[in-house]
C-alpha positions as CSV (number, residue, x, y, z in Angstrom):
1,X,-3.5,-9.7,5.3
2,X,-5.9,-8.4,7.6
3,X,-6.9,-4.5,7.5
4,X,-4.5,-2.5,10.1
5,X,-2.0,-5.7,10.5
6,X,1.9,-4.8,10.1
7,X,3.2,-5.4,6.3
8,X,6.5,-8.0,6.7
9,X,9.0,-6.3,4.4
10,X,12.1,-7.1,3.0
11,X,14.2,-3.6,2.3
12,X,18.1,-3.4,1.1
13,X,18.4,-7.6,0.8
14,X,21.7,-7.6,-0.9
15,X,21.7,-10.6,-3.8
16,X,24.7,-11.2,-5.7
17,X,24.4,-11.6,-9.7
18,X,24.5,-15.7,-9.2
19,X,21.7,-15.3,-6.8
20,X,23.9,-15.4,-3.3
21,X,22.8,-13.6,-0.5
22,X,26.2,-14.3,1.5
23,X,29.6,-15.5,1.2
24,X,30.5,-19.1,3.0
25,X,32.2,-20.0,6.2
26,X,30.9,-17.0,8.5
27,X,32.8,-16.0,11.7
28,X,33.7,-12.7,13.4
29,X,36.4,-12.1,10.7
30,X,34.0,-12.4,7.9
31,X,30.3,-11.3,9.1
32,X,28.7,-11.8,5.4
33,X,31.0,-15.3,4.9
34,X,34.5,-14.8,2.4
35,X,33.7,-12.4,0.2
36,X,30.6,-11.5,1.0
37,X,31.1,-7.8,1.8
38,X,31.1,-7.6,-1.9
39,X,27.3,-7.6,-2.4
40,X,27.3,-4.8,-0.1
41,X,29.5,-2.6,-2.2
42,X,26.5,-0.4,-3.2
43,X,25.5,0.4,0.5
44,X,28.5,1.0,2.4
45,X,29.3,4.6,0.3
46,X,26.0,5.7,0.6
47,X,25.5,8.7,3.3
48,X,22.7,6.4,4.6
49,X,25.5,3.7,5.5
50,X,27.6,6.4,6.7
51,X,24.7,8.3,9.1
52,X,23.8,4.8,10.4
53,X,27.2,4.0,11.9
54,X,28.0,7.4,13.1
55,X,30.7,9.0,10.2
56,X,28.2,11.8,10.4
57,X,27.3,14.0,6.8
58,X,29.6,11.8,4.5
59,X,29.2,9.5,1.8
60,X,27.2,9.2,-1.6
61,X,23.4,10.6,-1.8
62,X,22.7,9.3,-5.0
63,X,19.9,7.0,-6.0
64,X,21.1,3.9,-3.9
65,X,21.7,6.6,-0.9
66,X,17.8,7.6,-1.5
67,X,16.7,3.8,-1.9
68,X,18.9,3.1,1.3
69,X,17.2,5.6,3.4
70,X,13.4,5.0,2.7
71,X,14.5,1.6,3.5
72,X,13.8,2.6,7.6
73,X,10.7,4.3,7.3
74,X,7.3,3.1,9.3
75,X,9.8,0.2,10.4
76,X,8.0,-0.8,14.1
77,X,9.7,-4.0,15.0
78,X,12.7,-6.1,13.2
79,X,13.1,-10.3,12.7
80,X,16.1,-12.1,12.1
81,X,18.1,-15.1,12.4
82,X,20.6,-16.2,14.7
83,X,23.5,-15.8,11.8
84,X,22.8,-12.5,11.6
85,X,23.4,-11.4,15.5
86,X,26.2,-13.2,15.4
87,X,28.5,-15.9,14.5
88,X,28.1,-17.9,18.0
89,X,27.1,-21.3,17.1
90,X,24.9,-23.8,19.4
91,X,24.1,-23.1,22.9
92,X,24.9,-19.7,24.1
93,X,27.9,-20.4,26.1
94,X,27.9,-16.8,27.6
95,X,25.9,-13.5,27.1
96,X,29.2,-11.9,26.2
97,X,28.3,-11.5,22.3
98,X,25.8,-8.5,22.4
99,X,25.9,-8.2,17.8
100,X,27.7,-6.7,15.6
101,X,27.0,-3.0,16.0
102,X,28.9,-1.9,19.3
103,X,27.1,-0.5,22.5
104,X,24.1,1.2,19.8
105,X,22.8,-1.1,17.1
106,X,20.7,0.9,14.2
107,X,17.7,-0.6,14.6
108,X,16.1,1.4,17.8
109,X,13.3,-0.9,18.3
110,X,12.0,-4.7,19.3
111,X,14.6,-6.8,17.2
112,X,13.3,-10.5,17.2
113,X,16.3,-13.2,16.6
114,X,15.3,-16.7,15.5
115,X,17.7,-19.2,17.8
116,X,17.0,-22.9,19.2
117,X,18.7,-21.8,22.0
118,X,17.0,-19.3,25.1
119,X,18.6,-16.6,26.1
120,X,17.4,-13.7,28.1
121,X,15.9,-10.0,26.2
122,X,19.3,-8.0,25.7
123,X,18.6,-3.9,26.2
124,X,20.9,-1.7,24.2
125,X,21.7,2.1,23.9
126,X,19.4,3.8,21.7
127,X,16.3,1.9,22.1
128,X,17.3,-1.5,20.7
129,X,15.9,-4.6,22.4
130,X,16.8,-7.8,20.9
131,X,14.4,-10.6,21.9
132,X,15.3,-14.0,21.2
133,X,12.8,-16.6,20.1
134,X,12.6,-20.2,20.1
135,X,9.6,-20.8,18.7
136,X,10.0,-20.7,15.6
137,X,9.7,-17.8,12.4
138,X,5.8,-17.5,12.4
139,X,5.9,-17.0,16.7
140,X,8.6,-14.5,15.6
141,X,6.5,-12.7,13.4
142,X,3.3,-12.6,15.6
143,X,5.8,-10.9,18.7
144,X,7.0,-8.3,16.3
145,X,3.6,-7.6,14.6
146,X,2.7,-6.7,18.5
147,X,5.6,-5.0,18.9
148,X,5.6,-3.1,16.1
149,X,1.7,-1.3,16.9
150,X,1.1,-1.4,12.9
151,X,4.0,-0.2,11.5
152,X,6.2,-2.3,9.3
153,X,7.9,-5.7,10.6
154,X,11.3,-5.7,8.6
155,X,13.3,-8.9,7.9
156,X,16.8,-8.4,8.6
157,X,18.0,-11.5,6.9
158,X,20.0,-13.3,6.6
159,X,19.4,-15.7,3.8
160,X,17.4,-18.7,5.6
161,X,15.5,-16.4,7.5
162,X,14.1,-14.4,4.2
163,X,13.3,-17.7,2.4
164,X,11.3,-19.5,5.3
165,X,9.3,-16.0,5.2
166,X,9.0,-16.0,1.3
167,X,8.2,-20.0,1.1
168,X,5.3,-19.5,3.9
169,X,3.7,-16.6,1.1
170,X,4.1,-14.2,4.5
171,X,6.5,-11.5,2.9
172,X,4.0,-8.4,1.3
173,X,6.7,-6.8,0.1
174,X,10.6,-6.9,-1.1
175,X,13.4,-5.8,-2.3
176,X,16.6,-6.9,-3.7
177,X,19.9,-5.0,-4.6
178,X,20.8,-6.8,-7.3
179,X,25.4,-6.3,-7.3
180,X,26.8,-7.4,-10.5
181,X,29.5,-9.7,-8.9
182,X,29.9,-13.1,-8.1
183,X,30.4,-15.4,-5.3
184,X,30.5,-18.6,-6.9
185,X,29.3,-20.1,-3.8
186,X,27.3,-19.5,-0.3
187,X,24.2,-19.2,0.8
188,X,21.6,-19.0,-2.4
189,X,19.1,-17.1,-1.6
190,X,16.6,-18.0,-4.2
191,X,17.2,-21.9,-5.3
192,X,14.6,-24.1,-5.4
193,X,12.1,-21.3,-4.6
194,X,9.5,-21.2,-7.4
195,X,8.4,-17.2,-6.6
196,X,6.2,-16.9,-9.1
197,X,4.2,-19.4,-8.2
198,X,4.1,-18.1,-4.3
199,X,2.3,-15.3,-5.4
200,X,4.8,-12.6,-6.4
201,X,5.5,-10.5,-9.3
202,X,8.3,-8.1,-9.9
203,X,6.7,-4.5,-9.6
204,X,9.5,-2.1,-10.4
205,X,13.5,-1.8,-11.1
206,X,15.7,1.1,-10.2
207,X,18.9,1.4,-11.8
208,X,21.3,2.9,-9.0
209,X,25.1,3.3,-9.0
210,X,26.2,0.1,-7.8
211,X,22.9,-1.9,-7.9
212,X,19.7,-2.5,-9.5
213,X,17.0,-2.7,-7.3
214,X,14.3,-5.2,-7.9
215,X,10.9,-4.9,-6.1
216,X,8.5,-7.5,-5.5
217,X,5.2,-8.3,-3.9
218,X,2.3,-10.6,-3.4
C-alpha cells in the first residue's frame, strides 16, 4: 500500500462458530437471513449499538462495547454490497427502498454499494450518501479511497463483499467477532479461502462477553 493511501478495514464482521457470516433466505423480515441475528448477539447490548440507533446512554460498556466503539474511528468512506442495503433483488424497480436504518443511517459519510444495476446517489439525514457502483469491487474501492481523503475505507459486508476484498489480498486489516453459535447453514464466510496463504496472520484475540474477537492482517 502506498504511503498516505486509505487502509481497507474490516471492523465488527460478525462470524458464527461454523464460520457463517449470515443466516439463509434474506428478506425484509429477516435482514441477516433465518437466524442470523444470532451472530449479532454480542453487539446489540452494547451501549455502542444502543448510541448508534438512538436509545441514548443505555446498554453494556464492557469489553465488546469498547471493541464496538473503536470500530468507527478514522472511518472516511464505507463499501458494501447490494444485500446489505437491502433485500431488493434485480433491477431497481423503484427508489422507494432508501436501507435499513430509517431517515439517518449511522454511517455519516460516502457509503459505496456494489449493484449491477444503476441507480442514482441517494442523500440522507446526517451526512450519509450512498453511491451506487456498477463497476465492480476494485472501482468501489478507488471511489471510496477518494472519498475518504486518507482516512479508513470500511467494509460493511456482507459476506461476498468481504471475501472478494480478502481473495484480491486488498483487506490491511480485520476483524471478526467470533459468537459461539451455530447456523448450520448460510453464507460461509471463509470456505475455500486459503487466508494464510493470502498473506494474513492472526495478530491478536480479545476475549469479550459474548465474542472473541479475532484480528487479522496482511
Amino acid at each position: 500500500m502506498l504511503r498516505g493511501m486509505s487502509r481497507l478495514v474490516v471492523r465488527c464482521f460478525s462470524v458464527s462458530f461454523d464460520g457463517f457470516g449470515a443466516g439463509p433466505d434474506q428478506s425484509e423480515d429477516h435482514p441477516l437471513g433465518v437466524d442470523g441475528q444470532d451472530i449479532m448477539q454480542w453487539f446489540f447490548p452494547t451501549r455502542a449499538f444502543q448510541s448508534v440507533h438512538g436509545a441514548g446512554d443505555g446498554g453494556e460498556t464492557g469489553v465488546d462495547h469498547g471493541v464496538a466503539a473503536k470500530a468507527f474511528d478514522n472511518v472516511g468512506a464505507w463499501v458494501m454490497g447490494r444485500n446489505m442495503f437491502g433485500p431488493v433483488r434485480g433491477p431497481w424497480p423503484d427508489e422507494a427502498w432508501t436501507g435499513w436504518w430509517g431517515d439517518e443511517p449511522p454511517y455519516h459519510c460516502d457509503v459505496f454499494v456494489l449493484t449491477h444495476h444503476a441507480r442514482k446517489p441517494l442523500a440522507m439525514t446526517g451526512g450519509t450518501t450512498f453511491h451506487f457502483v456498477t463497476d465492480g469491487h476494485r472501482a468501489a474501492l478507488e471511489l471510496a479511497r477518494t472519498a475518504a481523503a486518507g482516512k479508513d475505507v470500511r467494509i460493511g459486508g456482507g459476506v461476498s463483499t468481504v471475501r472478494a476484498y480478502l481473495e484480491d489480498k486488498l483487506v490491511d486489516e480485520a476483524h471478526f467477532a467470533m459468537r459461539p453459535t451455530l447456523l448450520g447453514r448460510g453464507e460461509a464466510l471463509f470456505a475455500g479461502l486459503d487466508l494464510r496463504a493470502l498473506g494474513y496472520q492472526i495478530t491478536e484475540t480479545v476475549t469479550g462477553e459474548r465474542a472473541t474477537h479475532v484480528y487479522l492482517r496482511r
